[in-house]
DOBAPA-762837 format. One record per residue (C-alpha): residue number from 1; chain; x, y, z. Coordinates in nm, 2 decimals, m for minus. Layout:
N
REC i ch east north up
REC NUM A X Y Z
...
***
This chain:
233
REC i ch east north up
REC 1 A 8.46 8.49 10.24
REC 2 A 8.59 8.46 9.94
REC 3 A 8.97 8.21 9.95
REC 4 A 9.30 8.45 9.93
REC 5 A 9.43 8.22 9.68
REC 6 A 9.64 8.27 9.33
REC 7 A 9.37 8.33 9.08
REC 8 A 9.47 8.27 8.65
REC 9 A 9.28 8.19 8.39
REC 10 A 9.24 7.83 8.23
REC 11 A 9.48 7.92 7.97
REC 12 A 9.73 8.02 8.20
REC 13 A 9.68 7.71 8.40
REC 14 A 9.71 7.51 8.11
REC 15 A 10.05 7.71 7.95
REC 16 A 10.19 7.63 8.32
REC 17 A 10.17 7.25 8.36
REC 18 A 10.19 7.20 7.93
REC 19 A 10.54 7.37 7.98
REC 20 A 10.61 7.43 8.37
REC 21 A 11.03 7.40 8.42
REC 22 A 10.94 7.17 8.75
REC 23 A 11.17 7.43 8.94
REC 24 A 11.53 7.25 8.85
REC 25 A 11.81 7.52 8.87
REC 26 A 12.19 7.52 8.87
REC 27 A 12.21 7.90 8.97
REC 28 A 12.26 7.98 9.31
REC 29 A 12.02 8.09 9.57
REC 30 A 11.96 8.48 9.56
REC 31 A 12.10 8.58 9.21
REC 32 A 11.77 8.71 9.08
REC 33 A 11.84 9.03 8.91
REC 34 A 11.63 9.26 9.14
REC 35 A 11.67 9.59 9.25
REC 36 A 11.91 9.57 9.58
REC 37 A 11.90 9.88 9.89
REC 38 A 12.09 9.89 10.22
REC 39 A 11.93 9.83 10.50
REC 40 A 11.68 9.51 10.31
REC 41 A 11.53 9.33 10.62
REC 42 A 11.64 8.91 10.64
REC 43 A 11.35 8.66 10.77
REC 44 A 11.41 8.30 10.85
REC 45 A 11.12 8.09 10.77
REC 46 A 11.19 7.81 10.93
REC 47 A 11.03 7.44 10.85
REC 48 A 10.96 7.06 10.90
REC 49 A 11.18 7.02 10.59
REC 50 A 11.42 7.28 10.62
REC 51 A 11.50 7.67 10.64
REC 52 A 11.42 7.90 10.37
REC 53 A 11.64 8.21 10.42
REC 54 A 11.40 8.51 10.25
REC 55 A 11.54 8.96 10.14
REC 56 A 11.21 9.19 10.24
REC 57 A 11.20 9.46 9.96
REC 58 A 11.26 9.84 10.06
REC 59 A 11.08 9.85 9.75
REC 60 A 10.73 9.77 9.88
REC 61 A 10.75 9.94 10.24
REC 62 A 10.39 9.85 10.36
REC 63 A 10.41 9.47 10.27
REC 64 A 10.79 9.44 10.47
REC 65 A 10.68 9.62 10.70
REC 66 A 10.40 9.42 10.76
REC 67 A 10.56 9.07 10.74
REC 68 A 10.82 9.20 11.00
REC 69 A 10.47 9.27 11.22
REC 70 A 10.34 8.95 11.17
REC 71 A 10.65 8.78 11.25
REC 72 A 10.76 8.95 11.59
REC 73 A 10.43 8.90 11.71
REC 74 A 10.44 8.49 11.58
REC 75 A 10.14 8.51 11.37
REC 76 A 10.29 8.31 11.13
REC 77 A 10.42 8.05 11.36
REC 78 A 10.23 7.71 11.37
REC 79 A 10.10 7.80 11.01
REC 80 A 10.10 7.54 10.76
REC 81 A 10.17 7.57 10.40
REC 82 A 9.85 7.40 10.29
REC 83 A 9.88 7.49 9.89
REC 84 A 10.17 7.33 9.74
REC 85 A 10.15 7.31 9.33
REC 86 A 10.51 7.13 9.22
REC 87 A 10.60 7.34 8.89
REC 88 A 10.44 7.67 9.05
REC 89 A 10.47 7.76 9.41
REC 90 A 10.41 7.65 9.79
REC 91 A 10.13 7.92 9.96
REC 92 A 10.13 7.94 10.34
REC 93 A 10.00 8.17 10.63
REC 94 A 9.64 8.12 10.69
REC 95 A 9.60 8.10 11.12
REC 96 A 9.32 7.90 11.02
REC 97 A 9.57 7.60 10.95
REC 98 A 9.75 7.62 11.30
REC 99 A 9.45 7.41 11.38
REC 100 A 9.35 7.24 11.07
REC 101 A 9.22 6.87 11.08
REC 102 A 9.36 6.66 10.81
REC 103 A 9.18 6.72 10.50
REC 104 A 8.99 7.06 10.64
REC 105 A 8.96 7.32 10.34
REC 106 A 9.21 7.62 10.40
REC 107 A 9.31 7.92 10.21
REC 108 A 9.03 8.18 10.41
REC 109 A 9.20 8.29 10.70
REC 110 A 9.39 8.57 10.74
REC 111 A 9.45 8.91 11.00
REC 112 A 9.13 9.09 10.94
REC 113 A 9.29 9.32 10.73
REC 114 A 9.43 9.37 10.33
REC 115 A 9.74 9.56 10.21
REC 116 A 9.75 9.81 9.95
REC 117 A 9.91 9.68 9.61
REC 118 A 10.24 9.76 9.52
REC 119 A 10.33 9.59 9.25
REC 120 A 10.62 9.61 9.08
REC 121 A 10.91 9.29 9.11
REC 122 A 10.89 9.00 8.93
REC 123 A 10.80 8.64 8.97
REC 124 A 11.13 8.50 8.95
REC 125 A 11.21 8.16 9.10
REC 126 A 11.22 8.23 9.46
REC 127 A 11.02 8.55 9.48
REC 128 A 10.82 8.63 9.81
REC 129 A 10.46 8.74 9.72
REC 130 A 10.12 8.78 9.83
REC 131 A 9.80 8.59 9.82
REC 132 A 9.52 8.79 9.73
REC 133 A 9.15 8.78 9.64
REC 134 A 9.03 8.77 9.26
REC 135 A 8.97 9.07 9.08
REC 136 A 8.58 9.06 9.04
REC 137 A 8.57 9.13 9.44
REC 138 A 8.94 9.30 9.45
REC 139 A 8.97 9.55 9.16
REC 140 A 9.24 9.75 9.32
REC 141 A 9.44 9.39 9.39
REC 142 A 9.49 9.45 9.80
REC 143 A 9.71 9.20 9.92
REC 144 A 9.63 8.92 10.20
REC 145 A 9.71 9.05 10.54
REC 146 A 9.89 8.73 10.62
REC 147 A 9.89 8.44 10.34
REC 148 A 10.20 8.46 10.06
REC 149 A 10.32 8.22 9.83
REC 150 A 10.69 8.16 9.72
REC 151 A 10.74 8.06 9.35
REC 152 A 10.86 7.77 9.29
REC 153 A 10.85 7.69 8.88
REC 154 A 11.18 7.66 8.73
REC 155 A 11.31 7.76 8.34
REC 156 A 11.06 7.92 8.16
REC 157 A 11.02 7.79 7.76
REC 158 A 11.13 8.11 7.51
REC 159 A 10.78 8.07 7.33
REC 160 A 10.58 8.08 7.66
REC 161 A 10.77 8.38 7.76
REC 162 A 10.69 8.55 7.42
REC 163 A 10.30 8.46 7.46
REC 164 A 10.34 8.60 7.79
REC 165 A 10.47 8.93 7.71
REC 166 A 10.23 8.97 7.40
REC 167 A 9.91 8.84 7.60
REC 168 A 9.99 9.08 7.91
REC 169 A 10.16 9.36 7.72
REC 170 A 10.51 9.35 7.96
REC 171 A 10.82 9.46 7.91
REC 172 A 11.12 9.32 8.07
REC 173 A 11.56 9.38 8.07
REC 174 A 11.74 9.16 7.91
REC 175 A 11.88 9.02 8.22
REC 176 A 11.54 8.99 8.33
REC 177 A 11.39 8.78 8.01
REC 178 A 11.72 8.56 8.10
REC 179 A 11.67 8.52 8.44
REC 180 A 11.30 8.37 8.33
REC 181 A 11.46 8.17 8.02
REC 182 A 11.77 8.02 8.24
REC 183 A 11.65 8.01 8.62
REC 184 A 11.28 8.05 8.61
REC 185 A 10.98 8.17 8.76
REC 186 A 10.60 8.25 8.69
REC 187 A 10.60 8.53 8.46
REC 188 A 10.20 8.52 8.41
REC 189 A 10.15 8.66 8.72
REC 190 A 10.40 8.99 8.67
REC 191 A 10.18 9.24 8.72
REC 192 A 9.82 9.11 8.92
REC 193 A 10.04 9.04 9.19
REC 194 A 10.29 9.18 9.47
REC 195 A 10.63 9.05 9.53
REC 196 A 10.76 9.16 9.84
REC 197 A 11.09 8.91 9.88
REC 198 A 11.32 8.71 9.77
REC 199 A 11.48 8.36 9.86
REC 200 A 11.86 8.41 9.93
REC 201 A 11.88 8.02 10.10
REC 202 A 11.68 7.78 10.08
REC 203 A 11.51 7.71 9.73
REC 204 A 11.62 7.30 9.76
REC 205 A 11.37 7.30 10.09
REC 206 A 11.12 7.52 9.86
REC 207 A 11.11 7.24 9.58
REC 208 A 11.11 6.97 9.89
REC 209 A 10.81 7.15 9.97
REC 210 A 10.69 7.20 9.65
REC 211 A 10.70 6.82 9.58
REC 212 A 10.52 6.71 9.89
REC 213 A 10.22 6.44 9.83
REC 214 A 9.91 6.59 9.84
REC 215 A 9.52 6.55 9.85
REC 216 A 9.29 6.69 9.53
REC 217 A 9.29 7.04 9.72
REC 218 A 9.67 7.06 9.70
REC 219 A 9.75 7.00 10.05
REC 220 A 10.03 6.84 10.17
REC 221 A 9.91 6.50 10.32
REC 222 A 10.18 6.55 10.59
REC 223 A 10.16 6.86 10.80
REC 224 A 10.43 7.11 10.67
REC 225 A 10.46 7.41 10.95
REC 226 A 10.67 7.69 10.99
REC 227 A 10.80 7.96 11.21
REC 228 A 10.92 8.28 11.06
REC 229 A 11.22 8.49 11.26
REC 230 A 11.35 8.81 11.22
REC 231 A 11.73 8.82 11.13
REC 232 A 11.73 9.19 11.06
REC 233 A 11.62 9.50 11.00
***
């Protein structure tokens, strides 16, 4: 089985840590200019470091409601985040890693199941989104049924930003292209990937995360579990 990890090119990986904002913000928690509904389902995802207060998206129905699924039924609970990249993001929910010896390979497990893409928000600094398999085995970009990631990378340089949008051919607001330049985010991955969520509490236990030591496969050397909660609906 192939891993449901974040796949980018070389290039990208090397724009990323050449000019990577390591995730330092003075904006608050939850500002990110994204489209905002009534009704926007609250999770608690809560951790050995701290509590990461996370918006699910009206705008992507079949990945909130799935998320709410998997955490009434405590799928997620006892899950590690065993993918931590300081300067990019923390990846968690593989059941795989409830068990995990130290040092075991992770990143394959998942419900038995993909999500449809939907595709749409942004990779701001704090965005919710979804692990998925690479495109030569996932053209349509299905979602895991169970791993996500929560982005972590702080101000994103002008001149990165502008290769960005030429490379990938996206367009962004103005208050969008600012939230990148001022706050941050991953901007590469607009488009190949589904954002679901959004950190409204929380991003100081995200970079705590974030910043944990780690072995060569980018786990945390020190268990990091969780246990997600519904706060609404």
């Amino acid at each position: 089985m192939k891993k449901f990890l974040l796949f980018f090119s070389l290039a990208q990986l090397i724009l990323l840590v050449g000019c990577s904002g390591g995730g330092q913000s003075n904006t608050a928690d939850g500002s990110a200019p994204v489209a905002s509904a009534t009704g926007e389902a609250m999770v608690l995802i809560e951790t050995t470091l701290g509590n990461i207060k996370v918006k699910l998206y009206d705008s992507t129905p079949e990945h909130k409601k799935n998320f709410l699924k998997l955490a009434k039924e405590g799928f997620l609970d006892s899950t590690l985040f065993h993918r931590v990249i300081p300067g990019f993001m923390i990846q968690g929910g593989d059941p795989d890693s409830k068990r995990a010896m130290p040092g075991q390979p992770l990143g394959m497990g998942g419900p038995g199941y993909t999500i449809p893409a939907e595709i749409g928000a942004k990779h701001f600094r704090g965005a919710l989104s979804a692990a998925r398999q690479g495109d030569e085995v996932n053209p349509e970009k299905r979602s895991s049924g169970s791993q996500f990631y929560i982005v972590q990378n702080g101000p994103v340089p002008q001149q990165q930003l502008d290769q960005i949008i030429q490379a990938k051919g996206l367009q962004y607001t103005p208050e969008e292209r600012d939230y990148y330049l001022k706050v941050g985010g991953v901007a590469f991955l607009d488009g190949d990937y589904t954002v679901f969520g959004q950190v409204v509490e929380g991003l100081d236990v995200v970079d705590k995360i974030a910043n944990a030591q780690r072995d060569p496969r980018d786990r945390p050397l020190q268990d990091i579990s969780m246990k997600v909660k519904v706060l609404s609906e």
